[in-house]
Phi, psi and omega in degrees: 000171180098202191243103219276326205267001162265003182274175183259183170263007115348258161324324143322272181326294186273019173248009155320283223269080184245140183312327200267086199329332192280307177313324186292326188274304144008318154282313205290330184301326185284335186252011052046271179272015151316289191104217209291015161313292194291332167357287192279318152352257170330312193271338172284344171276296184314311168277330170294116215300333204285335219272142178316138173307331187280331158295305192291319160329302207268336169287296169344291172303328162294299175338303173335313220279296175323333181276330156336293225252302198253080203283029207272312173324357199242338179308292180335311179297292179329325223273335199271345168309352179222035180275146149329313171272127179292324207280309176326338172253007185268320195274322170290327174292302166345278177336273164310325159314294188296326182270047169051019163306108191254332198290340203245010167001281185309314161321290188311304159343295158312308194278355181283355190220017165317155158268011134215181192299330148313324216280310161311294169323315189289303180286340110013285207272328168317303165335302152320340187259351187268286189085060121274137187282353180272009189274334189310329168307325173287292185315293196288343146330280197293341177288358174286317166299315197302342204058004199057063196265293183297089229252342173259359160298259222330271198299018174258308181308324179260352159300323159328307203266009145242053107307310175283352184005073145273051179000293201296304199313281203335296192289336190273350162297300168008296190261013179293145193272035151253106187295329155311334158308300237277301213273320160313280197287027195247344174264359161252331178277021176270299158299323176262358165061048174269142157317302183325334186306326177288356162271356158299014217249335176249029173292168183281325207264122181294331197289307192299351183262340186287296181322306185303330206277007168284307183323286176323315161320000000 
């Protein structure tokens, strides 16, 4: 309670990692809206290895929020792509990712062999929001990995990868002898509403010929 815009940024800074989610959102939003003020906050809560997890979190979103207006905000954010912590670092792919950082691809690329599985999913759909075609080898890689283990990579992925509408890599995928391969790109050419799609229909794997002819449906 009170007048949230008389605490310092001092006080600020240490109610991120306050027990109470509402108190935690709260700080980030009032200092948030100082704008680049708050910066040096955020980014000193967000990179300090020691700072409660829950703070650093709620710093990334603020930064997130400060990069709308500012893009200075997202340096900080880069710097957190190799943090010690998967989920900081799953939140920094995020971060960028929603703001269309194209400059860190090759990075997101990279994060595709993460150990872990958020920090994939997150650089996954970024990819998807960049639609670069140099990304495609890495999605079909990691759906390769995934085994079709993970059901919410495999659907990060093929948003990716039809999004990335790369047509040729997709059909030269077709025949890969991995059916997790297979089965991502007959669920991105599905999504482009390809003809191809009717050549799953004479596949080895009966589960990938029941999909195409849903698809086809």
């Amino acid at each position: 309670g009170g007048d949230w815009t008389l605490r310092s940024r001092e006080e600020l800074a240490r109610l991120l990692g306050h027990a109470d989610w509402r108190v935690r959102l709260e700080a980030q939003f009032e200092l948030a809206g100082r704008g680049t003020s708050s910066l040096a906050v955020f980014a000193g809560a967000a990179t300090h290895p020691d700072a409660p997890a829950l703070a650093r979190r709620h710093a990334i979103w603020g930064l997130g929020q400060l990069a709308a207006t500012h893009t200075e905000a997202l340096a900080p954010v880069r710097t957190l792509l190799q943090d010690r912590d998967a989920e900081v670092r799953a939140q920094a792919f995020k971060i960028l990712g929603d703001h269309g950082a194209i400059r860190d691809a090759e990075a997101f690329i990279a994060a595709l062999k993460d150990e872990s599985q958020r920090v994939k999913f997150f650089s996954a759909q970024g990819l998807g929001k960049f639609r670069q075609a140099t990304a495609t080898p890495a999605l079909l890689a990691a759906l390769r990995d995934n085994h079709n283990e993970d059901h919410y990579l495999r659907h990060a992925l093929v948003l990716a990868l039809a999004r990335t509408d790369d047509r040729a890599a997709l059909v030269a995928a077709m025949t890969d002898p991995s059916p997790a391969v297979r089965l991502g790109v007959l669920l991105a050419l599905r999504r482009l509403r390809s003809p191809e799609v009717a050549r799953f229909l004479t596949d080895a794997d009966p589960y990938l010929v029941r999909e195409a002819a849903i698809a086809i449906n």
